[in-house]
N, C-alpha and C positions, 0 to 999 in steps of 0.2 A: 568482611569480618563479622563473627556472632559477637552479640551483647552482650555483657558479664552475665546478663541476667538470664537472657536464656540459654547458658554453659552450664551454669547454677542447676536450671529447671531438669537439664534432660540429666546433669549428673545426678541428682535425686530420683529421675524416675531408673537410673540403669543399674541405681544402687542396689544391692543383694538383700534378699528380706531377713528380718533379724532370726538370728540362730535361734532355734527352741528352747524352751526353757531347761528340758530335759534330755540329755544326748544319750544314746544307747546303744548297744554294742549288740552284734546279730549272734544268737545260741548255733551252736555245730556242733556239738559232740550228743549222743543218744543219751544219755546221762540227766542232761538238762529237759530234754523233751521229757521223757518219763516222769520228771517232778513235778514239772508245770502237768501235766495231764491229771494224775495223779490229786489236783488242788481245783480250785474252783474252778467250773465254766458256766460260758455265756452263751448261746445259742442266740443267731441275727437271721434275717432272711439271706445276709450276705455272706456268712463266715461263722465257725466256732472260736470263742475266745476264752483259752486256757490260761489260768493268772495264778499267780503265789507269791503269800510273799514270803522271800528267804530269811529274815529274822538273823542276819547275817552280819550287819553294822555295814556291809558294806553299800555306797549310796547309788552306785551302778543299776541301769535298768536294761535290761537282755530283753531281746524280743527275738522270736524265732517263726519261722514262716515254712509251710507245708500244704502240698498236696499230692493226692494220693493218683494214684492210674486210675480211680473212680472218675476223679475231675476229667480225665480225656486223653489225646495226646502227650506227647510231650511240648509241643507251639499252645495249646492249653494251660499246660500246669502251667508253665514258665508266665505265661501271659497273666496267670490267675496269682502267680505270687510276685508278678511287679505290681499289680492290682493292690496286693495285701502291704507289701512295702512303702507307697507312697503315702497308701491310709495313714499307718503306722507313724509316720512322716509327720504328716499333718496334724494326730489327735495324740497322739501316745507322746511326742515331745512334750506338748505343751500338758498335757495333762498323767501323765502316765506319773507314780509313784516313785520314787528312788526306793532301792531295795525291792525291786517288783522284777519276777518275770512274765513275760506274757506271750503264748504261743496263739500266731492267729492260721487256725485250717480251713484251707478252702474249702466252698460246697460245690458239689459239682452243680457245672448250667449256672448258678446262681453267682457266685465271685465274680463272672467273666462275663456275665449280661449287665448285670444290676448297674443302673446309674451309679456312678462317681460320688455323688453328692450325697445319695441314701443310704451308698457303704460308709461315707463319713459318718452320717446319722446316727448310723447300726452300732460303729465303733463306739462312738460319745455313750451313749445310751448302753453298754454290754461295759463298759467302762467303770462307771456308776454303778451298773451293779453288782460286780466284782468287789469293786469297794464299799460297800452297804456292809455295815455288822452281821453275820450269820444268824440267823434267827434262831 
């Protein structure tokens, strides 16, 4: 029989990590793409990040994810936009704006090589400067 205590220990390591601050909902229709393109971008060594914000009241944040047949196959694109999804996951919940949309496009070669950690980077950082006042 296990310890009370270590039931405790391993239920807290299998526990789920806390939801994001910020939960977002993925763009599909052409309509949305165009707007976000259309408003600020941010250029990474890992991706373009397209942002706007809708001025809409409403507190929903859309992210939408693309690549083009530049990026490569199709075992590429798909590969290059679970890349961009997870980023999204990780930086855009916790930091991402409510009332913001944000399209992130792959670059070809570069999405689908780039360490993990440096597309994090890329993200935090093209972030930031979306949301900087316009000079």
């Amino acid at each position: 029989m296990t310890p009370p205590e270590a039931q405790d220990a391993r239920q807290d390591a299998e526990a789920p990590a806390a939801p994001p601050a910020v939960s977002f909902c993925v763009m599909k229709t052409r309509p949305e793409f165009l707007k976000a393109a259309a408003a600020r971008r941010q250029g990474t060594a890992s991706f373009l990040l397209q942002a706007r914000d809708r001025r809409d009241g409403d507190p929903k944040v859309q992210v939408g994810f693309t690549a083009s047949k530049k990026t490569g196959n199709s075992v590429t694109r798909n590969r290059a936009k679970r890349r961009l999804r997870e980023a999204a996951r990780a930086v855009i919940g916790p930091q991402g704006r409510p009332g913001w949309d944000y399209v992130l496009v792959a670059r070809p070669g570069a999405t689908v090589a780039r360490p993990f950690a440096e597309m994090l980077r890329d993200l935090e950082a093209a972030l930031r400067a979306v949301h900087e006042p316009p000079r």
